[in-house]
Biopython code that builds the backbone (N, CA, C, O; Angstrom):
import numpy as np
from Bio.PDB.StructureBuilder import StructureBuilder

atoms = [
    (1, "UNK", "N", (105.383, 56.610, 17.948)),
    (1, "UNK", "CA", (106.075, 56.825, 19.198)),
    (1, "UNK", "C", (107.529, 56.386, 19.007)),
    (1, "UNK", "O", (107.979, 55.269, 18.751)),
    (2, "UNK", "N", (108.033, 57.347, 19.164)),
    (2, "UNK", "CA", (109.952, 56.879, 19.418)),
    (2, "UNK", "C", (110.295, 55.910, 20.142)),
    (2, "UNK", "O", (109.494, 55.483, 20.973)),
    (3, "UNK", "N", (111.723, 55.264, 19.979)),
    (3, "UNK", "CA", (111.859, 54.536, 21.253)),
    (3, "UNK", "C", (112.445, 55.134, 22.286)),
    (3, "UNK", "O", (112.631, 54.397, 23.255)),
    (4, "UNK", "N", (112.747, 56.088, 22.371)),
    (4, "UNK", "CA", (112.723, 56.852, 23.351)),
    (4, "UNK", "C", (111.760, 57.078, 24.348)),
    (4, "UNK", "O", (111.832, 56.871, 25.559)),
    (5, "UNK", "N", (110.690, 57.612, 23.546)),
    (5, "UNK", "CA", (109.312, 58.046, 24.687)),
    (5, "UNK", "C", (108.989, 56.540, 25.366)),
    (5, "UNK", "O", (108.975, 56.478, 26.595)),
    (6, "UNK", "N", (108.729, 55.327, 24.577)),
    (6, "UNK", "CA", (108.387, 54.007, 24.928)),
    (6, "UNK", "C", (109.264, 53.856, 25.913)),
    (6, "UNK", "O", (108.889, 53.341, 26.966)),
    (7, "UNK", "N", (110.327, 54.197, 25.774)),
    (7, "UNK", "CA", (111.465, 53.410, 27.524)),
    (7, "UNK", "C", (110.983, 54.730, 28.803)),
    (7, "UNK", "O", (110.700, 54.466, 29.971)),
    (8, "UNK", "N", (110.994, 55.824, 28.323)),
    (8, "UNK", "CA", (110.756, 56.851, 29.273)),
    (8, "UNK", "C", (109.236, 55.942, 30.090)),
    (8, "UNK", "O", (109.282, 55.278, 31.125)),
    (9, "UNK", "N", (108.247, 56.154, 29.388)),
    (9, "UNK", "CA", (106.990, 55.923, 29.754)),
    (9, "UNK", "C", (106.970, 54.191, 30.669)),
    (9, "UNK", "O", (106.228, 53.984, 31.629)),
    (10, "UNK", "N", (107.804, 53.283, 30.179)),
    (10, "UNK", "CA", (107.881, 52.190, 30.542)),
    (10, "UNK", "C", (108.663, 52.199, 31.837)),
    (10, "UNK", "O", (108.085, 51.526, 32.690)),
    (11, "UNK", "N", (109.483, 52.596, 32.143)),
    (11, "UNK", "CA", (110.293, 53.217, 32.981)),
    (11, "UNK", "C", (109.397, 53.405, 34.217)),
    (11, "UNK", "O", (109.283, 52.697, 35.218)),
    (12, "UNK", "N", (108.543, 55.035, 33.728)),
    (12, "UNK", "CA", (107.699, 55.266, 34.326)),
    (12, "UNK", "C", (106.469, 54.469, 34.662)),
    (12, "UNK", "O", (105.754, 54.875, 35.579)),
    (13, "UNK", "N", (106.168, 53.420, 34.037)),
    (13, "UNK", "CA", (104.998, 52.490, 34.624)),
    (13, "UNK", "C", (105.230, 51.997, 35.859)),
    (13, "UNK", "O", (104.534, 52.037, 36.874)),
    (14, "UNK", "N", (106.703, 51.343, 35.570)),
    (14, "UNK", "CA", (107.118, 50.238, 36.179)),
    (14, "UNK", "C", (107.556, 51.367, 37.895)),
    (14, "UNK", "O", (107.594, 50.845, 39.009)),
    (15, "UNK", "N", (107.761, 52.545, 37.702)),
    (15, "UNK", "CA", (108.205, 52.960, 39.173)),
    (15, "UNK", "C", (106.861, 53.317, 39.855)),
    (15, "UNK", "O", (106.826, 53.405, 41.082)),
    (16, "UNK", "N", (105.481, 53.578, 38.919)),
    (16, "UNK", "CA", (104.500, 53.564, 39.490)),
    (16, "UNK", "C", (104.039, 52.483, 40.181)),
    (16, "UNK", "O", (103.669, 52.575, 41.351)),
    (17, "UNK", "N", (104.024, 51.045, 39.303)),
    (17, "UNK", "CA", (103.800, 50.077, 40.044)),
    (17, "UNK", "C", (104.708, 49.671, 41.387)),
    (17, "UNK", "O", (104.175, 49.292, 42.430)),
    (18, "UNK", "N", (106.086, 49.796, 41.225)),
    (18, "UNK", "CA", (106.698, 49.343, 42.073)),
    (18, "UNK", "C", (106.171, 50.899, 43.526)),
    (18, "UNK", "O", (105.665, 50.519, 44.582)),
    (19, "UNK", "N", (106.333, 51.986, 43.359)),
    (19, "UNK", "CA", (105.713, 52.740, 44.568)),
    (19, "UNK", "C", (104.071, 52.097, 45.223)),
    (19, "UNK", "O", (103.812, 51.790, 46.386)),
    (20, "UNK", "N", (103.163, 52.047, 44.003)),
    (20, "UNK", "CA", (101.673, 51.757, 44.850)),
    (20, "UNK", "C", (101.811, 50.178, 44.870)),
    (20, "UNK", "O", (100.677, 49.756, 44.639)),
    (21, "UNK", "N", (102.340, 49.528, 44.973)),
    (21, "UNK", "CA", (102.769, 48.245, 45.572)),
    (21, "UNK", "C", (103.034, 48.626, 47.069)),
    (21, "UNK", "O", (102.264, 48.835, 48.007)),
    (22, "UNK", "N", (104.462, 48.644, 46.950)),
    (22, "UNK", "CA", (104.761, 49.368, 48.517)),
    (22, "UNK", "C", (103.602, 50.311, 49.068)),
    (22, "UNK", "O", (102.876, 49.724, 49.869)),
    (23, "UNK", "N", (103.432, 50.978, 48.945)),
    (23, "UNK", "CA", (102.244, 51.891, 49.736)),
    (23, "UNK", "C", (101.055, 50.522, 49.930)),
    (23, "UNK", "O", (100.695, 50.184, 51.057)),
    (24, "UNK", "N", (100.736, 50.098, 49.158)),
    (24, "UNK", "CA", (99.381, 48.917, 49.427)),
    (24, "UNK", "C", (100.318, 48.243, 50.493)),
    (24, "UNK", "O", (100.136, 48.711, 51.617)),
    (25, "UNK", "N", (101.209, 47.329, 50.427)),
    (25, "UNK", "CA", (101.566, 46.238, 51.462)),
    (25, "UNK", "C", (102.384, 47.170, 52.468)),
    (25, "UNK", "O", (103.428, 46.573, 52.732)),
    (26, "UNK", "N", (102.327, 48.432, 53.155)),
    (26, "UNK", "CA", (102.387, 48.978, 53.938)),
    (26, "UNK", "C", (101.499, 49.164, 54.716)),
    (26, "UNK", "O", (101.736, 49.579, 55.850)),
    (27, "UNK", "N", (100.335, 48.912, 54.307)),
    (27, "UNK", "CA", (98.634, 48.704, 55.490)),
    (27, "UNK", "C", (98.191, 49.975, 54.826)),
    (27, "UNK", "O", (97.585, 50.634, 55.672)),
    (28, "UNK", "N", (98.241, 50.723, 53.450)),
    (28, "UNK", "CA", (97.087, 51.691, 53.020)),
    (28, "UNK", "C", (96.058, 51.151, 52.472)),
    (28, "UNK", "O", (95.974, 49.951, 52.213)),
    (29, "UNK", "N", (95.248, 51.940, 52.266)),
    (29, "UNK", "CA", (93.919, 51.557, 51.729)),
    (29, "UNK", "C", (94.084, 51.511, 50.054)),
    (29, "UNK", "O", (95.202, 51.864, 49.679)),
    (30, "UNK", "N", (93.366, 51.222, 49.245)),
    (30, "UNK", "CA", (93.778, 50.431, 47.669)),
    (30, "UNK", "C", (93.829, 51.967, 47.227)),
    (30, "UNK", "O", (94.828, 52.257, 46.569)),
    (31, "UNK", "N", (93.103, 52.794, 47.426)),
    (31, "UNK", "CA", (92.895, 53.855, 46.512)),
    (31, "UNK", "C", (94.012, 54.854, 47.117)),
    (31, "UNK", "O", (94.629, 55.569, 46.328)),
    (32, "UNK", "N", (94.231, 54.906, 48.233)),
    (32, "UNK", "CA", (95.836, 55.654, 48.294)),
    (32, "UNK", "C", (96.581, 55.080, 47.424)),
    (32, "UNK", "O", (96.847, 55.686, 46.386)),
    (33, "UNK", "N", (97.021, 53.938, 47.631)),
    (33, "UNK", "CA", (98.122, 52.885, 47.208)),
    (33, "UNK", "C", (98.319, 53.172, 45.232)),
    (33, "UNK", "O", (99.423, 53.255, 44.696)),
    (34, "UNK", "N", (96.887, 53.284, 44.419)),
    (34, "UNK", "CA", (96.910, 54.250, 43.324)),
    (34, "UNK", "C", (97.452, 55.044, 43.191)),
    (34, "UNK", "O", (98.509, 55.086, 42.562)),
    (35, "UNK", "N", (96.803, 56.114, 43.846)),
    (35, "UNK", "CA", (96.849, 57.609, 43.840)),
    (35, "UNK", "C", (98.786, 57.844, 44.079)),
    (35, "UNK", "O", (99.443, 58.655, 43.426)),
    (36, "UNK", "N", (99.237, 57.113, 44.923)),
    (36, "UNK", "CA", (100.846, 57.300, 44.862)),
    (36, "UNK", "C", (101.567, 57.177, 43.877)),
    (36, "UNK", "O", (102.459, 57.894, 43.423)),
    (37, "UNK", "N", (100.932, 55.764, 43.403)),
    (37, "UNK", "CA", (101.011, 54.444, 42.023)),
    (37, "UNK", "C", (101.380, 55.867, 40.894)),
    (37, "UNK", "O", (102.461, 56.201, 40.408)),
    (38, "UNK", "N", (100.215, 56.388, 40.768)),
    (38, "UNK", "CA", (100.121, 57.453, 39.721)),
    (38, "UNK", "C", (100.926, 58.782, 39.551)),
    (38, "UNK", "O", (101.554, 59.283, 38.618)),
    (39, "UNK", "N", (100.610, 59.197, 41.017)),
    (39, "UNK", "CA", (101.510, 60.616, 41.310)),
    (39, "UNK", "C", (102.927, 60.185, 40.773)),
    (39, "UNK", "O", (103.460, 60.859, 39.892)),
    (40, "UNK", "N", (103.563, 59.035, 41.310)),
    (40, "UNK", "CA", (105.007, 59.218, 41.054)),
    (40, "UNK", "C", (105.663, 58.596, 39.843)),
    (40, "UNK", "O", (106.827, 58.726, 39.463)),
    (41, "UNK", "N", (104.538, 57.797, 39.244)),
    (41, "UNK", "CA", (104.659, 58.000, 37.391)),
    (41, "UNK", "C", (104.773, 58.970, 36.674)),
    (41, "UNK", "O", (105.630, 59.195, 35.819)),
    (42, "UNK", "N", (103.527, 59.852, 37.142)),
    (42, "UNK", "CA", (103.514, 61.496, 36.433)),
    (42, "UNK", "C", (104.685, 62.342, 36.932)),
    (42, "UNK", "O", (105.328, 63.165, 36.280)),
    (43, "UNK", "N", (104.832, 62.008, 38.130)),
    (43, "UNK", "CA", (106.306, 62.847, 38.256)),
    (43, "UNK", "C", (107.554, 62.173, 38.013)),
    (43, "UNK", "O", (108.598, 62.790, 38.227)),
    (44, "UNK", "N", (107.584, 61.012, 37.602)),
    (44, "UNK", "CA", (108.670, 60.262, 37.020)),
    (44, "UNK", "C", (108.768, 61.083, 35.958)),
    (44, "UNK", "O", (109.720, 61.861, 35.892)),
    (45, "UNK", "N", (108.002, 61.047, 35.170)),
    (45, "UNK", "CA", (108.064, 61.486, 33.212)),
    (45, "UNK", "C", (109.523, 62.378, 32.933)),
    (45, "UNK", "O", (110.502, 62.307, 32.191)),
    (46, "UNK", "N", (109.068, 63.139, 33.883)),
    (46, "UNK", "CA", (109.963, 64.729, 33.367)),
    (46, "UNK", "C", (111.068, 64.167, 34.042)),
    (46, "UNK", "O", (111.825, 63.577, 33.271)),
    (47, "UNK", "N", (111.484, 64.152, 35.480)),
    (47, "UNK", "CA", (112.716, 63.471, 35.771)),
    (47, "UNK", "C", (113.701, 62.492, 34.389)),
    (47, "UNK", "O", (114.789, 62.732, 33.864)),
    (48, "UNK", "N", (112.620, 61.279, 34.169)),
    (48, "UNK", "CA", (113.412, 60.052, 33.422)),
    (48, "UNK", "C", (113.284, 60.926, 32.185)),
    (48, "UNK", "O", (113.983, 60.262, 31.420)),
    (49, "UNK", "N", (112.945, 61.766, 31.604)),
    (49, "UNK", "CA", (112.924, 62.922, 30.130)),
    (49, "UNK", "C", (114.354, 63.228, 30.662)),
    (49, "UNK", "O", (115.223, 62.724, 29.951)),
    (50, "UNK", "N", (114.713, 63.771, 31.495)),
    (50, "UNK", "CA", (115.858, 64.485, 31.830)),
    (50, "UNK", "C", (117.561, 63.707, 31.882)),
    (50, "UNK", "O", (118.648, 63.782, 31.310)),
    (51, "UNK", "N", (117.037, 63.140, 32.722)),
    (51, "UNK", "CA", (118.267, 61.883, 33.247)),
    (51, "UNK", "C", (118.477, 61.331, 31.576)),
    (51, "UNK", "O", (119.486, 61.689, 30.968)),
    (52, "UNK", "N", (117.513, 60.502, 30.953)),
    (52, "UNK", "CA", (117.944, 59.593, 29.755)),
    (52, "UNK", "C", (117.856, 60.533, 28.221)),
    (52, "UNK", "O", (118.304, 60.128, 27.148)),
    (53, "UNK", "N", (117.408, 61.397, 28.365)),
    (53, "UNK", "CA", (117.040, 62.673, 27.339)),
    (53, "UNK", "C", (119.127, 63.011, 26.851)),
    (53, "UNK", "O", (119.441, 63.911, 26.071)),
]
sb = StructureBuilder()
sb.init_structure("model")
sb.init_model(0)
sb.init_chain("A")
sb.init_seg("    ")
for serial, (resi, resn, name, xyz) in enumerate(atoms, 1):
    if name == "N":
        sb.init_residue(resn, " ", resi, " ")
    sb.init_atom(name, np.array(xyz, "f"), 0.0, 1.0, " ", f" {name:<3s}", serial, name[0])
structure = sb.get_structure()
């Protein structure tokens, strides 16, 4: 793995966690609070590919 992909992907962890954080201590239920967690990691990827690419 490049260090490239490693900061992209890390990047992307960290905005997943920081979204299904917020969504959980907003009063959702745990498995929304994921499901956001995740969605906006996977749609981070290609964005932070783009921007730091």
């Amino acid at each position: 793995m490049t260090q490239h992909t490693a900061i992209i992907l890390l990047a992307a962890f960290v905005i997943g966690l920081v979204v299904g954080g917020l969504t959980f201590l907003s009063g959702n239920p745990s498995a929304s609070a994921v499901l956001a967690g995740l969605l906006s990691a996977g749609g981070g990827v290609p964005v932070l590919r783009t921007l730091i690419g």
